[in-house]
N, C-alpha and C positions, 0 to 999 in steps of 0.2 A: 768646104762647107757650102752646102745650099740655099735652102728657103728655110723659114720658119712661117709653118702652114697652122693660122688658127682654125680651128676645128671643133665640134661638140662629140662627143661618141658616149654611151651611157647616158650616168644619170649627173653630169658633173662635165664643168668644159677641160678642153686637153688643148696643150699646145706642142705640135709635133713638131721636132728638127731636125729634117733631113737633109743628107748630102746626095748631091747630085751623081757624087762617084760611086758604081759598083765593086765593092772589096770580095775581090776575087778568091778564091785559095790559090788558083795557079798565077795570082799576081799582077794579072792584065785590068790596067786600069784602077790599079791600087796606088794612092797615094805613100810613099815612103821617104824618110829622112824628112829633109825643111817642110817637104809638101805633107805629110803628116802631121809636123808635131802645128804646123801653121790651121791646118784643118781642126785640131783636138782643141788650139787655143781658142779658134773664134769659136768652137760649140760652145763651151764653156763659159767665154764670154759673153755669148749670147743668153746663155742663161741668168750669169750676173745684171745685163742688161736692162732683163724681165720685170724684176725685183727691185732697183737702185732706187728707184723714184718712188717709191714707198715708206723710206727710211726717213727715221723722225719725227716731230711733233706736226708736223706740217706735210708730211708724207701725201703722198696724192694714193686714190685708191684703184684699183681692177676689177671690170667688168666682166664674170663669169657665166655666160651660157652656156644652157644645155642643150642637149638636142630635140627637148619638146617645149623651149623657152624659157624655162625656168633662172631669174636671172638672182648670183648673190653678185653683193660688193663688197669687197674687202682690200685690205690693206696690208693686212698680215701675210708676211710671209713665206711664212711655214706653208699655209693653204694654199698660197698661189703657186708654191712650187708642189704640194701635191696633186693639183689639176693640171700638171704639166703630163701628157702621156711623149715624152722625150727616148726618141728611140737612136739619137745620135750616142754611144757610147760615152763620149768625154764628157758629154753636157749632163749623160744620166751618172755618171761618178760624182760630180758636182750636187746632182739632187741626194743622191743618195748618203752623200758625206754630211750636208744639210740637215735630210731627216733624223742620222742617227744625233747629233746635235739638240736638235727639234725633242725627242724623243727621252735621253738622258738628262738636261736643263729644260728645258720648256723655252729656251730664246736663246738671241743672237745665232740665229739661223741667216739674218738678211745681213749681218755685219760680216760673215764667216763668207758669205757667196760671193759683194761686193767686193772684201778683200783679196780672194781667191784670182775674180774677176782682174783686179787693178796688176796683181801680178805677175798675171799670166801676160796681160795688156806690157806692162813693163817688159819684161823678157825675151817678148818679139823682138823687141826693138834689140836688144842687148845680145839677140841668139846671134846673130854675125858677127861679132866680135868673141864672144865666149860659150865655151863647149855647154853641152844640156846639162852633163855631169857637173861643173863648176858655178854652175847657178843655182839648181839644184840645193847644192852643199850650202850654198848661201845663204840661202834662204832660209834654209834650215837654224844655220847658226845666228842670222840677223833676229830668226823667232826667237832663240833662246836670247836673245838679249833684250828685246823687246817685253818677251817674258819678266826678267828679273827687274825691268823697267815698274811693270805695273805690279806687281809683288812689292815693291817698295813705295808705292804710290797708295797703299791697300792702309785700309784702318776700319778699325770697330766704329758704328755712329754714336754718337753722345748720348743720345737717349738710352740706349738699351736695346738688345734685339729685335725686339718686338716694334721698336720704333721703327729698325732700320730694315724689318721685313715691311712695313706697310712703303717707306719711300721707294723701295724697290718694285714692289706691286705698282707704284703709282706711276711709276717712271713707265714701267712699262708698257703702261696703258697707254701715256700720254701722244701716242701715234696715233688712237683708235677712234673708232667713233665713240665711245662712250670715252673719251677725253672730259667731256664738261661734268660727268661725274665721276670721275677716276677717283678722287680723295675718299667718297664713302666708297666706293666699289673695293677699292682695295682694301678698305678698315674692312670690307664684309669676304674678303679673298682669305684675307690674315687670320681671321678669326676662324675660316676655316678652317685653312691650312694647320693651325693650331689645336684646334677642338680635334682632331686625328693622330696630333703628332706624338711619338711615342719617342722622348730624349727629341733627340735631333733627326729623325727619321718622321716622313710623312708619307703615308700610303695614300695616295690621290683616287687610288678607286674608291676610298671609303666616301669619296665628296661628289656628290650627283649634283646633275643640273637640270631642272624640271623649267620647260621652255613654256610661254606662253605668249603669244600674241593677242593687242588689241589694248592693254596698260601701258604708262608712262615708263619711262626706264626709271624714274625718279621710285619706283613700286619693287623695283629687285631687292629682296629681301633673304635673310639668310633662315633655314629651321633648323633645330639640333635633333634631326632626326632622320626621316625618311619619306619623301613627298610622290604620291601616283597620281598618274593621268587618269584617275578610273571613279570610279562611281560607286556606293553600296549596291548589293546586289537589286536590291527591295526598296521600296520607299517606307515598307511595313517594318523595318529594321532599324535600330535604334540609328541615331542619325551620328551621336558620339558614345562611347565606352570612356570610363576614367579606371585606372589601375585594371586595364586589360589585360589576360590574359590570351597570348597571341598561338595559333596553330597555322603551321604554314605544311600546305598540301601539296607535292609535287602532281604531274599529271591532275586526272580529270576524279570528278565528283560524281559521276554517273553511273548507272547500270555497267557491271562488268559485259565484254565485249568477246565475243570468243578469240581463242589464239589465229584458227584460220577461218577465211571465206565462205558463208556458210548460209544455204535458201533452207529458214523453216515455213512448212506448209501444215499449218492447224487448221483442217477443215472443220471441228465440232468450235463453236461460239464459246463453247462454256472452255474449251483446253485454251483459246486464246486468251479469254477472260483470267484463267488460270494463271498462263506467264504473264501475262501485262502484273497478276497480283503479286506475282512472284521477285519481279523488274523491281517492285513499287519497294517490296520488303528489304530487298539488298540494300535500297536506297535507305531506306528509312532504318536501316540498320547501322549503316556510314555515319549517318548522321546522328544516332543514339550516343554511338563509340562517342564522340567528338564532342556531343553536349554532357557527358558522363567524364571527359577527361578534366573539365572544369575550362576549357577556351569559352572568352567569350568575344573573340574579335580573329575569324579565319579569314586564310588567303590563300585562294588556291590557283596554281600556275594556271587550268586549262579552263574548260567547262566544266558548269555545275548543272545538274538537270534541274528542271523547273522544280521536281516533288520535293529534292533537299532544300530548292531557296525560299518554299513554303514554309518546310517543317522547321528550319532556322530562323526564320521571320517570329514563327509561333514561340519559338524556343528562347528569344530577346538577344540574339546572336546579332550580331554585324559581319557580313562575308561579301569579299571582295574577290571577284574573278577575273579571269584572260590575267594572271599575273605572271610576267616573263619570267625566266630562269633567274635573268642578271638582277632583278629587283627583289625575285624571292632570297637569292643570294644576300641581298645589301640591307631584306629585312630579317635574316638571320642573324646575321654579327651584329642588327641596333639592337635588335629583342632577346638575344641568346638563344630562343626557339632550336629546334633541330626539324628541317626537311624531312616529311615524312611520305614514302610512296602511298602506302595502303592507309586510308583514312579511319579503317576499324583498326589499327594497331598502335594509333596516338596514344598518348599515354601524358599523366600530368609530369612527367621529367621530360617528354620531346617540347614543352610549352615555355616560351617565354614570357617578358613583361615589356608594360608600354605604360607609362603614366597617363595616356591619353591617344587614344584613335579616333579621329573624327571626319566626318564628309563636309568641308567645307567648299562654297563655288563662289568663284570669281571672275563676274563679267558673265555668268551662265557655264561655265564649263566649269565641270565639279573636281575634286580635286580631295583626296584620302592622305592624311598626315598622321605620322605615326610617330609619337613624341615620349623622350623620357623614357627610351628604353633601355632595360636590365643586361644590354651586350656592351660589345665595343662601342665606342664612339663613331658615328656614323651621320653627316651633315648633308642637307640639301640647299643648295643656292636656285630659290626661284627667281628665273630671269626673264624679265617684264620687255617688252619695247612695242612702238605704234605698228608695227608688220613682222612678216614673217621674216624678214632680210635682214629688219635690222634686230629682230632678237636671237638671230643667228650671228650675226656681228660681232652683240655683246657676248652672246659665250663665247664666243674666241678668245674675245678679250679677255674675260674672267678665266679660258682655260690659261691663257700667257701668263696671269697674274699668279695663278696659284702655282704653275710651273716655276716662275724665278722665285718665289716665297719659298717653296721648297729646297729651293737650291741654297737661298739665301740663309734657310733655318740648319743644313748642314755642314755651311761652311758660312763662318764671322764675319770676315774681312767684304769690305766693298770697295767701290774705287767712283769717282765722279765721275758722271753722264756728259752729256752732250759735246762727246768730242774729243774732253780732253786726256782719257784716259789713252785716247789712240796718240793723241798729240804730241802726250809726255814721251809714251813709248817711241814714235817715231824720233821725238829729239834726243834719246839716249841710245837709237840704232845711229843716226847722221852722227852723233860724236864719235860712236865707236868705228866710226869709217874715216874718220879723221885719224886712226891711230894704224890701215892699211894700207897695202900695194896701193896702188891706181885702180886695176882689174875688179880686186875684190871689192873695194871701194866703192863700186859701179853698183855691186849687186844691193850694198848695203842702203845706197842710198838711192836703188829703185824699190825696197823694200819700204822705207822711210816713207817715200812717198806714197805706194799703196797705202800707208797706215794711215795719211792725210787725207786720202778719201772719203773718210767718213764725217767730219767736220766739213769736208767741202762739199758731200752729200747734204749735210743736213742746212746748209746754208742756201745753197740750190735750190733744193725742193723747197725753202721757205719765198723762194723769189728774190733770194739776195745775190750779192756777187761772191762768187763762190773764191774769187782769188782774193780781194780784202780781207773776206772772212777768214782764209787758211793763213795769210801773213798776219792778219790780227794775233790770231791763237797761237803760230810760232812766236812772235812775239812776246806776249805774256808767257811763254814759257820757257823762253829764251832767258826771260828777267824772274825766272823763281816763282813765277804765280804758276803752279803745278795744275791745280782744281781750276783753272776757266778752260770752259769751254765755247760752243759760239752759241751768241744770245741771238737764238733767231728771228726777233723781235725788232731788231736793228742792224741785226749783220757783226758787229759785236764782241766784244767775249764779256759773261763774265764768273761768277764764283761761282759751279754746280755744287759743290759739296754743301758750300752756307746754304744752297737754295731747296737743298733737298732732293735735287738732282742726282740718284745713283744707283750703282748695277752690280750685283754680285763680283767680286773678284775673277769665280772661278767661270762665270761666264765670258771673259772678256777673256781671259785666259784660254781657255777651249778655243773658241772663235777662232783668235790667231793662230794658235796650233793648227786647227780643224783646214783652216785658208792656206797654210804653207805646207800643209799634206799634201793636199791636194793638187796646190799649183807644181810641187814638185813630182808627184807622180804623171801628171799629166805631161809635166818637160820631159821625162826621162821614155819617151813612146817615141819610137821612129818608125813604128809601121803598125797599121792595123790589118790584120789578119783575119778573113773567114774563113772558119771551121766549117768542114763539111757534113759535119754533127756534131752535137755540144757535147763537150766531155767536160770532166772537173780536173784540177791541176793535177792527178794522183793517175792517170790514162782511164779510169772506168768508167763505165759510160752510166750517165742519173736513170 
């Protein structure tokens, strides 16, 4: 393993890990056996590394530049290992096991890397006494019992689900910058999360986040509907519609365009005068269709030429332009509308409904809300904050919240935060190493350990003694108190569950999985190999 080279490249910072060794095909100068799998561990760990100090209420955050200065800060994660451009192999298996984590639950993406990290860090140690295969195994088996650990540590919250999706949201926040209002943020994650959910399923594309800088954060608010960054087309157009009916226009509003490239030369005034009247008629033909299908609130993906935003101004229309695919998309399924290419072939069955379209502005930047429509349910969380960094922040934040909400609206069972759900499980891997060989024994209870990482993570990053802390919490769990974890307020432990402290089961569950994938595929490497073209396992060439 070589340097880790901070760097900007794009539009986003990258942190590159390179090894100083060239992996030869014919071998020369390729690390193999111990010097391999020693190489794969420190990538890897290097990446855990990254990320450690981020973890928990107290978590420290990361400075991201770009390469024209554009700086974010953040704490999460998920992001900080996406502006990783990591071209070490072992450390990119690491990001990539992360994402898909990231991706299927929305967290415990930094708990899965960490752990990964402690075990690979463990192993080193343990590779001179025991084969890669025998640890491996270990691992595997110490997960499944760690597993059944926190499976029985798991219960329903007292309130009811909906309680125990909001302390999940909040828990998760509680790393973030928007920590000081994590309680309503999450009441407004939940509700969204909700208002889309269909049974226990929740489609998250249906939930947009409309950003604005220059408002309090205390101002993020939730609509049940569909919120644009855009403005009426006219100032001469109704400024709200009530019980809209909505037409949504793919492509452009204007004079048809030929198929190809094409110089017309009208020399006589009056042939020009002609097409110009001719341009004018299509137009005002389009626009006929449209005020004849009974719409009285359009939105068209592209351009509209001037002569339509006149004649719909005239007409008491409200039309809204430059509207992207993915918003024309999001206001299909709120209005039931149907996408229409040709504007003369609307019809009153492609038109939906909207209880109210209106152009309201906030702080001067105007802003099109499209409420109480006749589709799917379809929500927007407008998110407020004093710049542009930090209401980039809080959607992270709100994207993590609605991520474990969903998770948590799938599956019941939760297990208590800060710590102790790794605690528990570590202490019912160390009992079950009380019951092997010597050898095995080792691995079990360097697995144990990795699990305490994370209580002694969050103890650390809060400034406390990270080894009080960890004996604190074996401690109480040693004596039956299952639910403390560490109070990092004081170094500590005490009840997360009473406190409202808690994390989807099936996240904490992945994690661990996700961590001892990983650290065992990365043991079982004793050579890295370049291919002198990339093929896929099956010999054919991409």
């Amino acid at each position: 393993m070589g340097d880790i080279v901070m760097h900007a490249r794009g539009d986003r910072a990258r942190t590159t890990m390179m090894r100083d060794a060239s992996f030869r095909a014919d071998g020369v100068g390729r690390p193999r056996g111990r010097d391999a799998r020693a190489a794969n561990v420190m990538a890897a760990r290097a990446v855990a590394d990254a990320v450690r100090s981020t973890l928990g209420p107290k978590g420290l955050d990361k400075m991201l530049v770009d390469g024209a200065g554009e700086v974010s800060v953040t704490n999460d994660g998920a992001t900080i290992l996406r502006g990783m451009d990591v071209s070490d192999p072992a450390a990119r298996m690491v990001v990539e096991a992360a994402a898909t984590l990231e991706r299927e639950l929305g967290d415990g993406t930094t708990t899965a890397v960490v752990l990964a990290g402690e075990l690979l860090r463990h192993a080193e140690t343990l590779a001179d006494d025991l084969h890669a295969t025998a640890l491996a195994e270990g691992f595997r088996d110490a997960a499944a019992v760690a597993t059944r650990a926190l499976e029985g540590l798991a219960r329903e919250a007292p309130g009811g689900r909906e309680e125990a999706l909001r302390r999940v949201a909040a828990t998760a926040m509680a790393s973030k910058a928007a920590a000081p209002e994590a309680t309503r943020l999450a009441d407004l994650a939940v509700r969204a999360v909700l208002a889309v959910a269909d049974g226990r399923r929740a489609d998250l594309s249906h939930v947009r986040l409309a950003k604005l800088a220059g408002r309090a954060l205390a101002a993020t608010d939730l609509v049940e509907g569909v919120v644009l960054d855009k403005a009426r087309a006219s100032e001469a157009m109704p400024r709200f519609v009530a019980e809209a009916r909505v037409a949504l226009v793919e492509g452009a509003l204007t004079a048809a365009k030929p198929a190809r490239a094409a110089t017309l030369r009208l020399a006589d005034p009056r042939a020009h005068e002609a097409f110009v009247a001719e341009e004018e008629t299509r137009v005002a033909r389009a626009v006929s269709s449209l005020a004849s299908s009974g719409a009285t609130a359009i939105f068209v993906e592209k351009r509209v030429d001037d002569r339509a935003i006149d004649l719909l101004a005239r007409s008491g229309i409200l039309l809204v332009a430059g509207v992207g695919g993915e918003t024309l998309s999001a206001l299909a399924r709120a209005t039931g509308a149907r996408p229409v290419a040709n504007p003369r072939e609307v019809g009153e069955a492609d038109l939906g409904r909207a209880s109210l379209v209106e152009e309201a502005r906030e702080g001067g930047a105007p802003e099109v809300l499209v409420t109480g429509g006749g589709g799917a349910r379809s929500v927007t969380l407008r998110v407020r904050g004093a710049s542009e960094e930090s209401v980039e922040e809080v959607a992270r934040t709100l994207e993590d919240a609605l991520g474990v909400a969903r998770t948590a609206l799938a599956d019941d069972p939760i297990v208590p935060g800060a710590g102790a759900a790794e605690a528990e499980a570590a202490r019912a891997v160390r009992d079950e190493a009380g019951r092997l060989d010597a050898r095995r024994a080792l691995v079990y209870e360097a697995f144990a350990a990795a699990l305490e990482e994370i209580p002694r993570a969050l103890a650390e990053n809060a400034g406390r003694d990270p080894l009080e802390a960890v004996t604190a919490v074996r401690a109480a769990h040693a004596a039956g108190r299952r639910d403390h974890g560490v109070e990092v307020a004081t170094g500590g432990t005490f009840d997360a569950w009473s406190a409202g402290v808690v994390e989807p089961l099936r996240v904490k569950v992945q994690s661990v999985a996700t961590a001892a994938e990983v650290a065992t595929l990365i043991l079982r490497i004793d050579d890295v190999i370049a291919t002198a073209r990339r093929e896929d396992l099956t010999g054919r060439s991409p």
